[in-house]
C-alpha positions as a Markdown table, in Angstrom:
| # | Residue | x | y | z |
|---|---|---|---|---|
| 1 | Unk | 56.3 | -5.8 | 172.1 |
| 2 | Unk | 58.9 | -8.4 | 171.3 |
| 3 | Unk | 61.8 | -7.4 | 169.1 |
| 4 | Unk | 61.0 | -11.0 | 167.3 |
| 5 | Unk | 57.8 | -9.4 | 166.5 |
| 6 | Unk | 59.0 | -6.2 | 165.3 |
| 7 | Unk | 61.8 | -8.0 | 162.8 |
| 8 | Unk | 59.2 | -10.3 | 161.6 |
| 9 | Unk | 57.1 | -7.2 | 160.8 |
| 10 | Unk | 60.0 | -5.7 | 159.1 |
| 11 | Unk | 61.0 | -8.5 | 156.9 |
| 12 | Unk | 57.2 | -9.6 | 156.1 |
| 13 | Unk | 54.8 | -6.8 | 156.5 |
| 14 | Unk | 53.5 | -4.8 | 153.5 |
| 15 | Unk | 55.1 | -1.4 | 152.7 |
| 16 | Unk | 53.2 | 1.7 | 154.8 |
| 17 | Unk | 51.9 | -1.3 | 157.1 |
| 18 | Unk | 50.3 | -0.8 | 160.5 |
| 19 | Unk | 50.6 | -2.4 | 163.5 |
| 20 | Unk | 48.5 | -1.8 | 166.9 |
| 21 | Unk | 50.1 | -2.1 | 169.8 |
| 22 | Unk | 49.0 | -2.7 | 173.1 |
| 23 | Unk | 48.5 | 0.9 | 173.6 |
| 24 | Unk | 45.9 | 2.4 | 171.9 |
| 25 | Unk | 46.6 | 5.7 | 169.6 |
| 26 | Unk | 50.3 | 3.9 | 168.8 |
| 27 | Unk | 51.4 | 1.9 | 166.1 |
| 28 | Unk | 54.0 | 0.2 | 164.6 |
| 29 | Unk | 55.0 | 2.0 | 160.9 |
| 30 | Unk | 56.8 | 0.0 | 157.9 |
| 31 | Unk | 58.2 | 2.4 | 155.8 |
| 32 | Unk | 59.7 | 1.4 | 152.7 |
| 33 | Unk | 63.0 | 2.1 | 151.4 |
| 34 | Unk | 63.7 | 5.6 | 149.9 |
| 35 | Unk | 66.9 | 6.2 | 148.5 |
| 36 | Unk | 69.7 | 5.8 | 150.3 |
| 37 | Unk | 67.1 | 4.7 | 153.5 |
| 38 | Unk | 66.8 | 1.1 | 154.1 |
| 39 | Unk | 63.1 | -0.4 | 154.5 |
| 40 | Unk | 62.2 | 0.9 | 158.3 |
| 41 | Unk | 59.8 | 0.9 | 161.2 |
| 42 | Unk | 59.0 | 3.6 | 162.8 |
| 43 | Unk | 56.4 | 5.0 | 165.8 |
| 44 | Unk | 53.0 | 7.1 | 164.4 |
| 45 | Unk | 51.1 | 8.6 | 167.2 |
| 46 | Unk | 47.2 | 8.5 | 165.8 |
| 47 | Unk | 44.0 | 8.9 | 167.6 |
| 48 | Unk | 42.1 | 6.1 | 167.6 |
| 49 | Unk | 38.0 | 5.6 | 167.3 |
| 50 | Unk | 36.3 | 3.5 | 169.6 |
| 51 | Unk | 36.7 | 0.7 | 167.6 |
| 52 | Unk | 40.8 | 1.4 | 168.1 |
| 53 | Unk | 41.3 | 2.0 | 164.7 |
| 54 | Unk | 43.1 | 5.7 | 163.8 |
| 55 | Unk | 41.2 | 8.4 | 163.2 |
| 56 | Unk | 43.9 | 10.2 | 160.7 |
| 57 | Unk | 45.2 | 9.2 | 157.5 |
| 58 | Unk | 48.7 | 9.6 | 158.9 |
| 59 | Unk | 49.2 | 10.1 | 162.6 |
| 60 | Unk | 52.7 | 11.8 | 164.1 |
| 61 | Unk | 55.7 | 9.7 | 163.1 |
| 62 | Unk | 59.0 | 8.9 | 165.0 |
| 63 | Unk | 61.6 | 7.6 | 163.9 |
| 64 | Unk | 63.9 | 7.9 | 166.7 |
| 65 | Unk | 63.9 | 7.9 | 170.5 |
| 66 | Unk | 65.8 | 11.4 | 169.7 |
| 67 | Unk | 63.1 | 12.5 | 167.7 |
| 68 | Unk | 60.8 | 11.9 | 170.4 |
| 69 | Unk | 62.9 | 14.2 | 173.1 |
| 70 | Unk | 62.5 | 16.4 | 170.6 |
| 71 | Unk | 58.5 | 16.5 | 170.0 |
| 72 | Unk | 58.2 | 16.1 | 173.0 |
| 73 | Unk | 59.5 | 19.2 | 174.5 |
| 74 | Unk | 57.8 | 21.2 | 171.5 |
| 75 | Unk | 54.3 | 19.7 | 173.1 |
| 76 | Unk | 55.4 | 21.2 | 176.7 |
| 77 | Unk | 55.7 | 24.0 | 175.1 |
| 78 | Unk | 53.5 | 26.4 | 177.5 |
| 79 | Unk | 52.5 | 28.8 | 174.4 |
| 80 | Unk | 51.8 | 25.4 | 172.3 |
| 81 | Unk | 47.9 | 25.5 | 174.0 |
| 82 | Unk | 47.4 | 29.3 | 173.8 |
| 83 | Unk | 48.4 | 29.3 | 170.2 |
| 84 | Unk | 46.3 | 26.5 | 169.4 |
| 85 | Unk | 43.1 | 28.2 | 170.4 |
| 86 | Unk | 44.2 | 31.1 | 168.8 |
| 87 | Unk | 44.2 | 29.4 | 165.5 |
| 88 | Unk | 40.8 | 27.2 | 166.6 |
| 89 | Unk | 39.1 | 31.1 | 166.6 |
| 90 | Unk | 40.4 | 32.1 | 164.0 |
| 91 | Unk | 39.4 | 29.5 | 161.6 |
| 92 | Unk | 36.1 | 29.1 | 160.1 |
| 93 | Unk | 34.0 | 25.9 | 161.8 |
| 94 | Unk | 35.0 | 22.7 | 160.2 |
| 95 | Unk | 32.3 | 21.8 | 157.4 |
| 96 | Unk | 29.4 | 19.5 | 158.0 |
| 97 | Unk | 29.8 | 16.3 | 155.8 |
| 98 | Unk | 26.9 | 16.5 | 153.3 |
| 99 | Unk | 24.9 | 13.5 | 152.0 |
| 100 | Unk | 26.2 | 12.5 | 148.3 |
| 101 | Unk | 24.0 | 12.7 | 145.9 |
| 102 | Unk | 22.3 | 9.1 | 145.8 |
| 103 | Unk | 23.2 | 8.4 | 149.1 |
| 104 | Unk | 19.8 | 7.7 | 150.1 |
| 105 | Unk | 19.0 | 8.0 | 154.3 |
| 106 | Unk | 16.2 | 6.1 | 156.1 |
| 107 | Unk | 14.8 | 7.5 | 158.5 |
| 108 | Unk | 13.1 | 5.0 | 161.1 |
C-alpha cells in the first residue's frame, strides 16, 4: 500500500474509518484525535467473512511495528493454545441467535 494512499486516508477518511487492504483479515484504522494524540492510523487484525468484510466489531489493533513484536510473541506463546481450550471447556456453548419476534421465516 502506497504511503500517498495512507496520507490521503489520514487527511480525508472519516474518524474510526476502515480500509481493506490487499490482504484479507487486515485493515487500515483512522483513529481520531484523543487528547494529547494527534488523529492516527493504525493496523486492526479482524477476521473476515467470505464476503471479506470483518467478522468483529473491533478486530486487534496496532499501532506500532513495536507493538506488533510484542503481540506477536504473546501469540507464540506455547501455553496461549492450551489455555485457550481450557477456557473453550469451561464456558457454557455460545447461544443460538433466536428469531425476533415478528421476524417472520419462510420456509420453501
Amino acid at each position: 500500500m502506497s504511503e500517498d494512499k495512507l496520507s490521503s486516508f489520514l487527511k480525508t477518511g472519516p474518524d474510526w474509518g476502515r480500509m481493506k487492504t490487499s490482504v484479507p483479515g487486515i485493515f487500515i484504522l483512522k483513529m481520531p484525535a484523543y487528547r494529547a494524540s494527534p488523529t492516527r492510523l493504525a493496523v486492526e487484525l479482524n477476521p473476515t467473512d467470505a464476503s471479506g468484510a470483518p467478522t468483529k466489531k473491533r478486530g486487534l489493533v496496532l499501532r506500532s511495528a513495536a507493538e506488533f513484536v510484542e503481540f506477536n510473541g504473546l501469540f507464540q506463546q506455547d501455553k496461549l493454545a492450551s489455555l485457550l481450550k481450557s477456557v473453550e471447556q469451561v464456558n457454557p456453548p455460545p447461544a443460538k441467535a433466536a428469531a425476533k419476534a415478528g421476524d417472520e421465516v419462510l420456509q420453501i
